[in-house]
C-alpha positions in Angstrom: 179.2 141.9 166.6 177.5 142.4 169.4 173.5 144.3 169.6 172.2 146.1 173.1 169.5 144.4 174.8 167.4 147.4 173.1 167.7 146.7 169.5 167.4 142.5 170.5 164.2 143.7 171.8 162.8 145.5 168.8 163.8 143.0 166.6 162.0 140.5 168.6 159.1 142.4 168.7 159.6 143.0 164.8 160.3 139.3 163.9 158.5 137.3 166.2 159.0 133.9 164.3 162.4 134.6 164.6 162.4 135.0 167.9 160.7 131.7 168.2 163.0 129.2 166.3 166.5 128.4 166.3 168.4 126.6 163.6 167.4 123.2 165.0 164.0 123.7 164.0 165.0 124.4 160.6 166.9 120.9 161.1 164.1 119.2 162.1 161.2 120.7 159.8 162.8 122.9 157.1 160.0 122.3 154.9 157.1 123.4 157.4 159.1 126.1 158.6 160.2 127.9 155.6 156.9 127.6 154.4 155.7 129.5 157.1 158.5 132.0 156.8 158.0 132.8 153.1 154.0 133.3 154.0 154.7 135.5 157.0 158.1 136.8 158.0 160.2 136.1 154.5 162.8 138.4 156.0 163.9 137.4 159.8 166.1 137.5 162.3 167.0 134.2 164.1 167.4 135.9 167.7 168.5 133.0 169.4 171.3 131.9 166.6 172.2 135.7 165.5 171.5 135.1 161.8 169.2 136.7 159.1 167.5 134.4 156.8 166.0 135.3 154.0 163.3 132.9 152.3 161.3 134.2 149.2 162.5 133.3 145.9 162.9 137.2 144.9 164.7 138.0 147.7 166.6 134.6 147.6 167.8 136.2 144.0 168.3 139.7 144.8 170.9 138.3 147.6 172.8 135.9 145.2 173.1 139.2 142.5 173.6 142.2 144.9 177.3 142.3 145.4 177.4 145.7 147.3 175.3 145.0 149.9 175.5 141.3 150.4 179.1 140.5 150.2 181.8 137.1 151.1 184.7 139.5 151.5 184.7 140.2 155.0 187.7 139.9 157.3 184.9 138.1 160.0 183.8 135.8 157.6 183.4 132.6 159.4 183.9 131.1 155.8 186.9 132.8 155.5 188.6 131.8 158.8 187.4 128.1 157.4 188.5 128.1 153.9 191.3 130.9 153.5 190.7 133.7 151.0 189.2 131.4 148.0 187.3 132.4 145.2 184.2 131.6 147.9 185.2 134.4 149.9 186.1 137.2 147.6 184.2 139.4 145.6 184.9 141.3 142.1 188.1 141.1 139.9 189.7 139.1 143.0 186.7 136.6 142.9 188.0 136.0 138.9 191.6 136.3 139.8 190.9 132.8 141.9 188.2 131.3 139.9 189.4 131.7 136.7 192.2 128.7 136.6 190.2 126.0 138.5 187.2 126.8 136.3 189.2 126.4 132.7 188.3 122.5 132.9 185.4 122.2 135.3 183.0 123.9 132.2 180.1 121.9 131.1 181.3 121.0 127.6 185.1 119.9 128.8 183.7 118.0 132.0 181.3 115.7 129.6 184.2 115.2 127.2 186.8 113.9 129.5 185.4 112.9 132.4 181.5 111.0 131.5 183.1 107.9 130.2 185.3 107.5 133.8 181.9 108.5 135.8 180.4 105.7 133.9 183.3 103.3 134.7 183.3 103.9 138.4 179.9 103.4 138.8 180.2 100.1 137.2 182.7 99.1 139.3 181.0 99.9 142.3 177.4 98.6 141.4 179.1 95.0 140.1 180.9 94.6 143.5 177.3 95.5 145.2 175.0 93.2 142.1 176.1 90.2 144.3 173.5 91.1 147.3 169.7 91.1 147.1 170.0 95.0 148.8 172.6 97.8 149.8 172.8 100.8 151.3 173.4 103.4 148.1 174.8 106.6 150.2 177.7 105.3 151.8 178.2 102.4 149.1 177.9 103.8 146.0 177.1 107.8 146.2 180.2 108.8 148.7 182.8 106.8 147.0 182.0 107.5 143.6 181.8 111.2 144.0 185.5 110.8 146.6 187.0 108.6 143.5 185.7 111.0 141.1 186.7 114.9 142.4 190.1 113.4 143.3 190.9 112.3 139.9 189.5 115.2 138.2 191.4 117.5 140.8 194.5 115.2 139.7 195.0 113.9 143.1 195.6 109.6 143.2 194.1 106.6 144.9 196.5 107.0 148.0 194.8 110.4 148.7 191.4 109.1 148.8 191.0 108.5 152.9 192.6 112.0 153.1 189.8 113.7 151.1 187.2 111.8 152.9 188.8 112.9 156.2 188.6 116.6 154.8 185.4 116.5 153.6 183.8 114.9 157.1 185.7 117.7 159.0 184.6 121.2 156.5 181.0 119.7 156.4 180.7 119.6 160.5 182.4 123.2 160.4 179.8 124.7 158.0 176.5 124.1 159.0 174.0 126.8 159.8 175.6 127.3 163.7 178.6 125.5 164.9 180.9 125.5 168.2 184.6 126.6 168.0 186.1 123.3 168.4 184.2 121.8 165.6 186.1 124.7 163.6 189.4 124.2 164.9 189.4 120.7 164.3 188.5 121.8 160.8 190.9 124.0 160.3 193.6 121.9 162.1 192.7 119.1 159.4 192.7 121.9 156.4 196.2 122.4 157.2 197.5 119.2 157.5 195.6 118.8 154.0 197.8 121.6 152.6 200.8 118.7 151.9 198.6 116.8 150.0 197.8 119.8 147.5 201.1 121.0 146.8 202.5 116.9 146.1 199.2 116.9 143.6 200.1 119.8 142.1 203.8 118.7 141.6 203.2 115.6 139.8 199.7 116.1 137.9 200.8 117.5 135.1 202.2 114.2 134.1 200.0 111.8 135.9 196.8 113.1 135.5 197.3 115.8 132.3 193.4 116.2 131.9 193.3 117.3 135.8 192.4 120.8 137.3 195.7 120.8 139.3 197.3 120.3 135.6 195.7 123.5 134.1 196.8 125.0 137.4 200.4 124.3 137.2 200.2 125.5 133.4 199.2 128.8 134.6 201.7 129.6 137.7 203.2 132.6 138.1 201.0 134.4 135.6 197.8 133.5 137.2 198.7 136.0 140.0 197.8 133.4 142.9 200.2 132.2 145.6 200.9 128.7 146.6 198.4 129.2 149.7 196.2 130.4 147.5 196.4 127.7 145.2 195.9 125.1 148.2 193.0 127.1 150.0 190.8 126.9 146.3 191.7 123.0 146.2 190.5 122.6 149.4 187.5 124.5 149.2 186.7 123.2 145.5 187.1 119.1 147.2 184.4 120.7 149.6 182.5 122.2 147.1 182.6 119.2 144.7 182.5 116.0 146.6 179.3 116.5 149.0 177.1 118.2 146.5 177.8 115.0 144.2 177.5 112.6 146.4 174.5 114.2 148.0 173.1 114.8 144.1 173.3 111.1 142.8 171.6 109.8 146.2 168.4 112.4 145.6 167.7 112.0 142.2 167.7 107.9 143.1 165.5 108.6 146.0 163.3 111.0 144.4 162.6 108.4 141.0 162.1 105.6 143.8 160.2 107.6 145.7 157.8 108.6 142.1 157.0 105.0 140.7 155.5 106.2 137.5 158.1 108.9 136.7 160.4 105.9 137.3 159.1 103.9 134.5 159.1 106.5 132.1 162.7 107.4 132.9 163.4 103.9 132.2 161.4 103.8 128.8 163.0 107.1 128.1 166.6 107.6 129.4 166.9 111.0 127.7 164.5 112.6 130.8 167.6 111.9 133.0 168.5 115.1 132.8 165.2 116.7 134.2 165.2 114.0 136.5 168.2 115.4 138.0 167.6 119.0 137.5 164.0 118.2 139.6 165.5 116.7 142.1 167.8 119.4 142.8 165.6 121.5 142.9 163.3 120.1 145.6 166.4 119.1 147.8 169.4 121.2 146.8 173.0 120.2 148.1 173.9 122.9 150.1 170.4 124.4 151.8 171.8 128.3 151.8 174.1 130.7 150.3 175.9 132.8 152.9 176.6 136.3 152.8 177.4 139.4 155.2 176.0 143.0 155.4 178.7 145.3 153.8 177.6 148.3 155.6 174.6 149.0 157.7 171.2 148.4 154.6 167.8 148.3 154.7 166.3 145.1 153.1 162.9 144.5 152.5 161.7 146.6 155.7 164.6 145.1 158.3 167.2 147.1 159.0 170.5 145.2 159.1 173.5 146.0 160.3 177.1 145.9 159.1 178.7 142.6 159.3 176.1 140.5 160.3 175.5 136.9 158.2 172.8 136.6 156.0 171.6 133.1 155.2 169.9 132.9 151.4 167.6 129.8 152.0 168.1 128.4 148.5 165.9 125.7 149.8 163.1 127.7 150.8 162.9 129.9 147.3 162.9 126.6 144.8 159.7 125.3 146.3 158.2 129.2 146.5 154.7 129.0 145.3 155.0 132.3 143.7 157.0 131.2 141.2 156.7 127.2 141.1 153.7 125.1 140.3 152.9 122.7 142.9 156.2 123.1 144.2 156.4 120.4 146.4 155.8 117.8 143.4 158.5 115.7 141.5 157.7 116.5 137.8 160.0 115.8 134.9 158.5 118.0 132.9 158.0 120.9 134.9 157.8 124.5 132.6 159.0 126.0 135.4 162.7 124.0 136.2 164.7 127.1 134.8 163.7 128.9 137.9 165.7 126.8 140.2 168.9 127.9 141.9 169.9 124.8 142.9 173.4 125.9 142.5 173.2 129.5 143.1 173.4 132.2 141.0 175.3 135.2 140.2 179.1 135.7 140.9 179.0 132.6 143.4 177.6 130.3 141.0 178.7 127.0 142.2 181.8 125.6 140.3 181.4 122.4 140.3 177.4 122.3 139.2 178.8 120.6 135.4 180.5 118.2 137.6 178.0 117.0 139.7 175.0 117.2 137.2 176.9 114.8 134.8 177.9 112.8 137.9 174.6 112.1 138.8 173.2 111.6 135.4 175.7 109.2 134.5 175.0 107.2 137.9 171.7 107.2 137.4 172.0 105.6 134.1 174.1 103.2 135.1 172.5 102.0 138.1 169.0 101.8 136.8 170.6 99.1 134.4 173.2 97.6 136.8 170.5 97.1 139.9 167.1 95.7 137.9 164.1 95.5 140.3 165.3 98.6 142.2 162.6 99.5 145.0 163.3 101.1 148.6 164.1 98.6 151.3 160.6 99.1 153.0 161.9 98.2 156.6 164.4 101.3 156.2 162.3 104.0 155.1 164.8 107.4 154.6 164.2 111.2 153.2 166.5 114.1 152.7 166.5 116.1 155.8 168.4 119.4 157.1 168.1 122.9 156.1 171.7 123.9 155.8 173.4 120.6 154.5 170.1 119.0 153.6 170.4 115.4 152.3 169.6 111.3 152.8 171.8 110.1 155.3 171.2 107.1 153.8 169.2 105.2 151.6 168.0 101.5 151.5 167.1 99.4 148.5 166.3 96.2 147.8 167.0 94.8 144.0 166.4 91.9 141.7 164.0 89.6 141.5 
């Protein structure tokens, strides 16, 4: 939709730090400024980009839960015209209608049963090839393919498929970012179809090749699932999405972040059971995915700003896990931080990320093996590398050095 010149003038005049940035300053400084959102114009409207974002941590929340006024189900959903109609873009008993068979075996107790001990073999396999060298590169050689390997087998797709997904991922990652052009979506969504093949042969043979698979449990629920075939491949598609970039993205930060915190990195290694806040931590200082996104049902009032109908909301889930309101220090790596079960890392509410089980375990299970597989581990210091973005916000790559 489309505002008069007037009401782009009052909201100028109403949001003046909106007025003044544009999504690539988020890019460039999303720490520095969120910050100075949160403190001054936690509510805003990006003039230049035509986006609200929202940045406190209460208001971060009260998007994620607020169904009726922050909705995905919207025939203009950008999302939508990306992904399909998926259990991303629906809301309600539809949202559960879609979610409900590709969830069955993504649940946290089912995903450590069947699927820690392969985790723990890929990694092996993909640290022993890399042992050999005195350094590496960990995102592309060890992160990306372990979590590509990984979501195809526990999707139930083979090796064959593996340069397929990659090429899927590459393509829905440039397509949903915080403002993109229209041929960077229909190159997406030219590459989604194509894709389509792939699903429906996975979901043909999985059932005997890979019976543990989520294409498995969805074959043993067709036709009383109440999903068609397109539906069936638009979920896949958005669940490889979903899955293999917050991983990936997931074992290289928590690496980076112990590296990057030398004494929290020797008492993970004395004490292997603080994995797991290691990797809730570092989630929650450098989430995944940077935002949730949402549209305005109906014309609303939000926290003084007056929205109107249709227009996209951006939920900075980055800005509201370092809020100072509710975090200690919140800038600080600290495994044992009272405060970790405030993070949304992963969302909250109806849109709770589906794949969180997956990843957590993935990067625990990395972690673990790397910090055995690589001894010596230290950052390459002629390479130095953080997480950066605001929408997709994570380490392009990242340099180590190892043994003695």
């Amino acid at each position: 939709m489309s505002l008069s010149e007037a009401s782009l003038d009052d909201r100028r005049a109403r949001f003046p730090l909106g007025a003044s940035l544009t999504v690539q300053d988020l890019d460039d400084d999303p720490f520095g400024v969120l910050a100075r959102l949160r403190r001054d114009e936690p509510v805003t409207w990006l003039t230049g980009d035509g986006v609200w974002l929202i940045t406190g941590y209460s208001l971060v929340d009260e998007v994620h839960r607020d169904r009726v006024r922050f909705a995905t189900d919207l025939e203009s959903s950008d999302i939508r015209h990306l992904f399909g109609v998926t259990m991303l873009t629906v809301d309600g008993p539809a949202h559960r209608t879609h979610r409900r068979p590709f969830d069955l075996t993504l649940r946290r107790r089912y995903t450590e049963d069947n699927y820690a001990e392969l985790v723990r073999a890929l990694s092996a396999e993909l640290l022993t090839n890399l042992a050999q060298a005195r350094g590496a590169e960990l995102v592309g050689a060890f992160a990306k393919p372990l979590a590509l390997r990984l979501v195809g087998d526990v999707l139930g797709f083979d090796s064959s498929d593996v340069a397929a997904l990659e090429d899927l991922v590459t393509a829905m990652a440039a397509a949903d970012g915080l403002a993109v052009t229209p041929e960077v979506l229909a190159h997406a969504a030219a590459v989604r179809k194509r894709f389509g093949h792939e699903v429906v042969a996975a979901l043909k043979r999985a059932p005997q090749s890979s019976p543990r698979s989520v294409l498995a449990a969805v074959a043993a629920g067709r036709g009383s699932d109440g999903l068609s075939d397109d539906d069936i491949i638009n979920n896949t598609i958005n669940m490889i999405f979903g899955a293999v970039d917050p991983t990936a993205i997931l074992i290289g930060t928590v690496l980076w972040a112990l590296l990057s915190n030398p004494e929290q990195l020797r008492e993970v290694r004395g004490r292997r059971e603080l994995i797991p806040q290691a990797v809730d931590e570092a989630a929650r200082l450098h989430p995944p995915f940077g935002s949730s996104v949402r549209y305005l049902a109906s014309d609303t009032s939000f926290f003084g700003a007056e929205m109107s109908a249709g227009e996209k909301v951006h939920a900075m889930i980055i800005s509201a896990n370092r809020d100072e309101a509710v975090f200690a220090d919140p800038a600080r790596f600290d495994l044992h931080r009272s405060d970790l079960r405030m993070s949304i890392a992963f969302g909250r509410g109806l849109h709770f990320c589906i794949g969180e089980s997956l990843a957590k375990l993935a990067a625990r299970e990395a972690t673990a093996v790397a910090l055995t597989a690589l001894p010596h581990l230290r950052f390459d210091p002629t390479r130095p590398s953080e997480p950066r973005g605001a929408g997709h916000h994570q380490l392009e790559r990242l340099d180590v050095l190892y043994g003695a």
